[in-house]
C-alpha positions as MATLAB code, in Angstrom:
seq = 'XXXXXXXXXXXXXXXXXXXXXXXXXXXXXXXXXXXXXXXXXXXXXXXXXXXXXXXXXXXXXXXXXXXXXXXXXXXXXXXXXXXXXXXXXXXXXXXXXXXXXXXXXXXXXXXXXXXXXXXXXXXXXXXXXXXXXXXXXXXXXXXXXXXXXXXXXXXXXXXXXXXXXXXXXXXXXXXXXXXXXXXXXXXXXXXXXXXXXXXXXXXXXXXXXXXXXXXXXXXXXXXXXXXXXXXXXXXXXXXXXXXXXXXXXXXXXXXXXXXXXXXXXXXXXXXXXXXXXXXXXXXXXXXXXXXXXXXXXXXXXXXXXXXXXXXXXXXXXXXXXXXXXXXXXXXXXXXXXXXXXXXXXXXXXXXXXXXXXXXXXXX';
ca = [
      -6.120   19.793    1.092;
      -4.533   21.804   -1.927;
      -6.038   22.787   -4.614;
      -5.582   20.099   -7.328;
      -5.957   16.908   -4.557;
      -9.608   16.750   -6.081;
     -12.403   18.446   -8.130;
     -13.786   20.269   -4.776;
     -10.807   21.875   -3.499;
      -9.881   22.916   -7.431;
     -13.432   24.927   -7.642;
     -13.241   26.218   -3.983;
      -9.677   27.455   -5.270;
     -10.348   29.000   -8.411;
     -14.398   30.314   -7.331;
     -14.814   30.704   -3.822;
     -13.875   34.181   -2.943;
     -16.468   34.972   -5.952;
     -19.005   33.560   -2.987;
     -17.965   36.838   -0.842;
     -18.271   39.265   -3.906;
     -21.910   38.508   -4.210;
     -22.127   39.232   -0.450;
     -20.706   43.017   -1.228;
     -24.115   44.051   -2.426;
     -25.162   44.428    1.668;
     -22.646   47.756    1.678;
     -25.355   49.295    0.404;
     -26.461   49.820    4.427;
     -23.772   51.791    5.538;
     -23.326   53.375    2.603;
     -27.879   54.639    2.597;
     -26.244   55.710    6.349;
     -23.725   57.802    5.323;
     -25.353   59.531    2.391;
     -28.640   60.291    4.524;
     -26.504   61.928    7.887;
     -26.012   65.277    8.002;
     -21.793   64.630    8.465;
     -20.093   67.155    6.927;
     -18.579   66.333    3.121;
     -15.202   65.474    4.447;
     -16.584   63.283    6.884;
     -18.912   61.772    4.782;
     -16.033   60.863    1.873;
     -14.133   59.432    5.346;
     -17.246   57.315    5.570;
     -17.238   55.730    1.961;
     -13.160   55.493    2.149;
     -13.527   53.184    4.785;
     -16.187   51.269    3.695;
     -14.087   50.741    0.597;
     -11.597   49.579    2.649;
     -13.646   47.053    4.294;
     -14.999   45.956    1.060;
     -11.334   45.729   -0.096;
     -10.137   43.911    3.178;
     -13.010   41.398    2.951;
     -12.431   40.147   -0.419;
      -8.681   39.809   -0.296;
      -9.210   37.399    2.879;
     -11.399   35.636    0.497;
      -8.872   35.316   -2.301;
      -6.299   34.841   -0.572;
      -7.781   31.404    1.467;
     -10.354   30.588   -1.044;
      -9.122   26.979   -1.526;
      -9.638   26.756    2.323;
     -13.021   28.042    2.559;
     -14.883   25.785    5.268;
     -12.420   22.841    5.346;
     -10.626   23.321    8.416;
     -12.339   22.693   11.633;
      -9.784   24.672   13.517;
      -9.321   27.536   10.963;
      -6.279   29.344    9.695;
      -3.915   31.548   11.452;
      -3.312   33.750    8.213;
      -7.139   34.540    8.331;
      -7.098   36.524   11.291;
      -5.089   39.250   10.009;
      -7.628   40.316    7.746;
     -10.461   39.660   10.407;
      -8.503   41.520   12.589;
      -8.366   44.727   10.052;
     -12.069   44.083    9.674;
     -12.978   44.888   13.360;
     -10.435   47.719   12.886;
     -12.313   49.167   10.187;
     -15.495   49.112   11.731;
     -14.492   50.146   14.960;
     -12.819   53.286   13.337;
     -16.595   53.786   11.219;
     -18.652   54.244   14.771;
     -17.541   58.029   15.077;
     -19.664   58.012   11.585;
     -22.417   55.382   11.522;
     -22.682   55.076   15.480;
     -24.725   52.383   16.214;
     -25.217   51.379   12.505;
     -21.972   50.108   12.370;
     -23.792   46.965   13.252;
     -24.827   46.951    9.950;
     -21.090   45.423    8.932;
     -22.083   42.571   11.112;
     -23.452   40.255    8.576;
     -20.015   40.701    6.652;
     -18.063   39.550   10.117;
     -20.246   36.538   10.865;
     -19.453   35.013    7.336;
     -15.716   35.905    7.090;
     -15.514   33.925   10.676;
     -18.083   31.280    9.230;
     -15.751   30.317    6.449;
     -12.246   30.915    7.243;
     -12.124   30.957   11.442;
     -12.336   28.024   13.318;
     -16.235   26.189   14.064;
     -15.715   27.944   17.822;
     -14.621   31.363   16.693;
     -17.596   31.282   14.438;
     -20.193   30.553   17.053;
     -18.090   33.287   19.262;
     -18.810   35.933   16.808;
     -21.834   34.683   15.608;
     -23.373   35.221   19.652;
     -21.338   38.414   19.888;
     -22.535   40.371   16.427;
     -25.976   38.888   17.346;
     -25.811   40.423   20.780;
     -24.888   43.662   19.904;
     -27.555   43.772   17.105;
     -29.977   42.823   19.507;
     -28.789   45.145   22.132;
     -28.551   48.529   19.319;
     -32.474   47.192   18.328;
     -33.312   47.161   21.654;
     -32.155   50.633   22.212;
     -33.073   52.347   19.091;
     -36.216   50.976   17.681;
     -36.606   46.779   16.956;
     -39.069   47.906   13.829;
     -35.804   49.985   12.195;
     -33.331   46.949   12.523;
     -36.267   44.211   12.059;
     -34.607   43.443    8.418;
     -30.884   43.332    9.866;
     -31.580   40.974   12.605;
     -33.721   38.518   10.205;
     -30.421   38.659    7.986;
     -28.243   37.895   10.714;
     -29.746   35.106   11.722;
     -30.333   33.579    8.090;
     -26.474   34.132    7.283;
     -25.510   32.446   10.689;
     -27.953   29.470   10.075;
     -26.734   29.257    6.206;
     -23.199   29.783    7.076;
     -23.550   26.569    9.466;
     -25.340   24.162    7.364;
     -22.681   25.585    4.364;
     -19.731   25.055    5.842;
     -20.729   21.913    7.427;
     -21.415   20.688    3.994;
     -18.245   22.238    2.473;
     -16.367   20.059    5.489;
     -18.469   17.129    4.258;
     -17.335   17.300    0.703;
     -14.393   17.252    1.483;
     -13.994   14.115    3.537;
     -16.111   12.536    1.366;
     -13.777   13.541   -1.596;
     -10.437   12.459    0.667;
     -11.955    9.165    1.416;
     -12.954    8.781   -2.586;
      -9.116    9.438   -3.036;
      -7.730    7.298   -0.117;
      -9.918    4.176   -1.854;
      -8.461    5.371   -5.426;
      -4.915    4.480   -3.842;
      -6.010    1.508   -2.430;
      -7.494   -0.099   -5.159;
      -4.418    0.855   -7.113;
      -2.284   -0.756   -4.597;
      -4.413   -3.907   -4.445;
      -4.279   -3.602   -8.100;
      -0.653   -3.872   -8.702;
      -0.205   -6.557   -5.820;
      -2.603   -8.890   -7.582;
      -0.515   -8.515  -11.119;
       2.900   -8.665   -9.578;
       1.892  -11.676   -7.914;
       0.080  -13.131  -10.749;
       3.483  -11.913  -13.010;
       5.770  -12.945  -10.977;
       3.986  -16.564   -9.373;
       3.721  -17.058  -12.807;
       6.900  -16.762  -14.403;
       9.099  -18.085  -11.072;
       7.099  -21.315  -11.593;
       8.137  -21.742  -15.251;
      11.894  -20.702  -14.719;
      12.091  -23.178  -11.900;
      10.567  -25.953  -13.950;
      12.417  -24.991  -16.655;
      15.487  -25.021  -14.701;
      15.021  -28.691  -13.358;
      14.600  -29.527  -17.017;
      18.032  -27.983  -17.695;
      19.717  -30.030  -14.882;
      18.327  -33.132  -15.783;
      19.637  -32.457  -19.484;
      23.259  -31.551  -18.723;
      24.427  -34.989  -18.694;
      22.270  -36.539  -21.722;
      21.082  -33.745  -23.733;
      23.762  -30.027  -23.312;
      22.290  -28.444  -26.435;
      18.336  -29.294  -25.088;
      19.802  -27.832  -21.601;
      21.603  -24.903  -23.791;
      18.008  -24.168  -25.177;
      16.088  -24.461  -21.733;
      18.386  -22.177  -20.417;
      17.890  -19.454  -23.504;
      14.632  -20.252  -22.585;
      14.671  -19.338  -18.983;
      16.619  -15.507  -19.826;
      13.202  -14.921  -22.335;
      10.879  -16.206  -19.460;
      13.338  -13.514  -17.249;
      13.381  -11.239  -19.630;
       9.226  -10.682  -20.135;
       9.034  -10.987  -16.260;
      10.840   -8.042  -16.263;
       9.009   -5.932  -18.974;
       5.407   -7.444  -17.343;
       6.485   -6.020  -13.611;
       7.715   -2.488  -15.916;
       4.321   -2.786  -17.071;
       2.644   -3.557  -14.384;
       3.747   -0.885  -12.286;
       2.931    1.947  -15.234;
      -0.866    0.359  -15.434;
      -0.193   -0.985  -18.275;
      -0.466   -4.357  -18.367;
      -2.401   -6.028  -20.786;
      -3.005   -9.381  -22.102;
      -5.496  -11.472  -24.424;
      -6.558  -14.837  -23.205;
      -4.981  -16.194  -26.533;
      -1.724  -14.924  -25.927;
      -1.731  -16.101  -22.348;
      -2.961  -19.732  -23.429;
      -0.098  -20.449  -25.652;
       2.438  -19.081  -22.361;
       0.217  -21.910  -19.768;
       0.437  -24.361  -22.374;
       4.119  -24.326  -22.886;
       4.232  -24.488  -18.858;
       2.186  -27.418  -18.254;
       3.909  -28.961  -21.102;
       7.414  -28.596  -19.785;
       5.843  -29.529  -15.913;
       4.759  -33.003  -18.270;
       0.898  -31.965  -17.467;
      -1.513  -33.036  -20.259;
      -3.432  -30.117  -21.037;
      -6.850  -30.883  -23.141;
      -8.020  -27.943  -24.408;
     -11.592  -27.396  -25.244;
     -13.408  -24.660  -27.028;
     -12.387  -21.426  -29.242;
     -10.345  -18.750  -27.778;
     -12.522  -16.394  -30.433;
     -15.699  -17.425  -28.595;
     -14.558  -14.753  -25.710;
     -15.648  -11.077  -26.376;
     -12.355   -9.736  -26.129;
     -13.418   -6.952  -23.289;
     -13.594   -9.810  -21.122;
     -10.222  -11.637  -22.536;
      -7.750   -9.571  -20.579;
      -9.747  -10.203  -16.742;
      -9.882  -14.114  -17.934;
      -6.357  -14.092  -19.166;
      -5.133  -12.973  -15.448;
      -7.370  -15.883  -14.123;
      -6.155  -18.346  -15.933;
      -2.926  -18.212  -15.294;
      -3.230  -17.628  -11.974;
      -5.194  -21.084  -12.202;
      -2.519  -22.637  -13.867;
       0.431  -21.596  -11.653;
      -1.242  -23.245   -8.906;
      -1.791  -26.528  -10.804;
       1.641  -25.845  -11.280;
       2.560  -25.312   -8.142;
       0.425  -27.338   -6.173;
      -1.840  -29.422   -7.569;
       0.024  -32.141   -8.575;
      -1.656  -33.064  -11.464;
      -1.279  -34.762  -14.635;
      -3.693  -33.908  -16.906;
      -5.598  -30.167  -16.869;
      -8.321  -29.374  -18.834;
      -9.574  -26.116  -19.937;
     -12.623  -25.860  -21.117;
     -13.436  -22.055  -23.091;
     -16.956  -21.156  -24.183;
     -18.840  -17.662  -24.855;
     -19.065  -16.161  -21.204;
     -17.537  -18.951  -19.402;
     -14.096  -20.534  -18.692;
     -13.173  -23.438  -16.949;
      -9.957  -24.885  -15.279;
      -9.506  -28.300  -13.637;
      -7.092  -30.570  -12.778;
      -6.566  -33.987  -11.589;
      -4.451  -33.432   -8.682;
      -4.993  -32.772   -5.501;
      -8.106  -31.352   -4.048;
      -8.684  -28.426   -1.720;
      -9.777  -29.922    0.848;
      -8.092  -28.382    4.753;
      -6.417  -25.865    2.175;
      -7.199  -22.091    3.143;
      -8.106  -19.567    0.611;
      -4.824  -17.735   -0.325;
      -3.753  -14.268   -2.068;
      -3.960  -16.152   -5.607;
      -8.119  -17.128   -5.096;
      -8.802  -14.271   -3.623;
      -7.303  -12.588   -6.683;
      -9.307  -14.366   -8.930;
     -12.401  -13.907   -7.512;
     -11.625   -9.844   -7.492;
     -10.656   -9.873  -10.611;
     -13.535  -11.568  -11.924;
     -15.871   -9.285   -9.533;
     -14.121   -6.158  -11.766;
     -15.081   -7.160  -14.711;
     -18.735   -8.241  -13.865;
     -18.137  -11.994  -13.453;
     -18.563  -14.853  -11.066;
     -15.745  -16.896   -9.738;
     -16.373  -20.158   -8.239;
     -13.428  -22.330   -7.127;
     -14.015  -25.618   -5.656;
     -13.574  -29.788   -6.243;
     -13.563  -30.800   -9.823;
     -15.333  -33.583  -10.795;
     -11.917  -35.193  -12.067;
     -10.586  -35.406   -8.492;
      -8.763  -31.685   -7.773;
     -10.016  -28.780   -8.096;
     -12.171  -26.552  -10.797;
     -11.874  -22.741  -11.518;
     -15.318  -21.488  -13.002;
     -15.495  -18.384  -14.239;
     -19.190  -17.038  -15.516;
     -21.165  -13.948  -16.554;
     -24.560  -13.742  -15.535;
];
């Protein structure tokens, strides 16, 4: 996941290694070691070079895979360069510290915790733990009592972390992969709605302009002028669509259904204020309505549809055909989404006129 997919990855990117810093503080160990032996001055600056050198080695594995810190299950292959220098480092310190070279262990378990894989973590995890246990043993449990409590803390936090880390990240992939579906479902409900829309008035404008020809050319001439506008805002709606942003007030999209039904010779009686609708709520209702309307267009067969507009409700019916052995198709199902979006109810079913009603209602 890179770093500017989401908000997690972004801080893991930019903070994480910041995490390991803190952790630099625990040097202190082999550094008390060093400046209490009796080593020789050359040998002791030996000492403090290469604990510098771990220090340094450990944070620029950090940095350089912060934005990967605990999100792969089966690690990364860059990571083990640095780990690898790691166990070189303290391998070349036991001629120094001896056996409190295990005191670099809590630095090994974490840098396999968050960048290894989960099974290379529990492998190191057992075999820092082991030899800890195993020096303790030998030397005195009461002189490493502090170092083994740490190591097992770090191993147990390190877990649970990382698991959570892992987490987060799905969570924040799945929160992305449902942004991109609702954006899809998005524009396929308003290029349908566009596009059902505007086919059915070019068609019925288009019959018109047949039918005129041989009476009427100028009426057919004007149909047909018509028909390139209806093209013409098809196009700019689908431009629009696809760039988000579509918009559209239930007024504007009255006077478009209107001039459809009219030209399809539907009666439409109109009933109620367009300004009664809180115009947050115009642009979801605008959608629905025509959507309503293409279908009476389409399918309904009706003569007369009535819309009926009042403060947080609107009403479409028709006196065509009902839906009865009809299945519910993208159009209703569009509807009712839309009105789910913006808080609503959508109830489609028989109208009392004989075809079939589209309710839409706030609670």
């Amino acid at each position: 996941m890179s770093g500017d997919a989401g908000q997690p990855a972004s801080f893991w990117s930019r903070f994480g290694w910041l995490l390991a810093a803190v952790w630099i503080v625990f040097l202190i160990f082999p550094i008390q070691v060093i400046a209490e032996s009796r080593l020789q001055v050359p040998v002791q600056i030996a000492g403090y070079g290469l604990v510098a050198a771990f220090a340094a080695v450990y944070l620029w594995g950090f940095y350089t895979s912060s934005s990967e810190l605990g999100v792969s299950v089966s690690g990364h292959g860059r990571a083990w360069v640095p780990f690898g220098a790691l166990l070189a480092i303290t391998a070349a310190t036991l001629p120094i510290l001896g056996a409190d070279a295990i005191t670099f262990g809590p630095f090994l378990i974490s840098f396999a915790a968050y960048l290894l894989s989960v099974r290379s973590m529990w492998i190191v995890n057992a075999a820092v733990l082991a030899v800890a246990l195993s020096v303790a043993i030998t030397a005195g449990l009461r002189d490493y009592t502090f170092l083994l409590g740490l190591l097992v803390v770090l191993i147990v936090v390190n877990a649970v972390n990382t698991a959570l880390i892992r987490r987060g990240i799905a969570a924040e992939d799945l929160r992305l992969d449902y942004a991109l579906l609702a954006e899809q479902d998005r524009m396929a409900r308003d290029v349908h709605d566009v596009l059902g829309h505007s086919l059915t008035a070019v068609s019925l404008k288009a019959e018109l302009a047949e039918r005129l020809l041989d009476s009427d050319v100028e009426a057919a001439r004007a149909e047909l002028r018509q028909i390139r506008a209806l093209n013409a805002e098809a196009l700019d709606s689908i431009r629009a669509t696809v760039g988000g942003l579509r918009r559209t007030t239930l007024g504007q999209e009255l006077i478009s259904v209107r001039a459809a039904l009219d030209d399809a010779r539907i009666k439409t009686v109109l009933i109620g204020n367009v300004q009664d609708i809180d115009p947050v709520r115009s642009t979801a209702l605008s959608w629905i309505l025509r959507e309503a309307a293409t279908n009476v267009l389409r399918h309904a067969h009706a003569t007369t549809c009535w819309i009926h507009i009042a403060d947080g409700t609107l009403d479409i019916e028709d006196d065509g055909d009902s839906l009865a052995g009809s299945h519910e198709g993208h159009g209703m199902r569009g509807m009712k989404e839309r009105a789910r979006l913006a808080g609503a109810h959508c109830e489609i079913g028989a109208s009392g006129h004989g075809g079939t009603r589209v309710a839409v209602s706030w609670a």
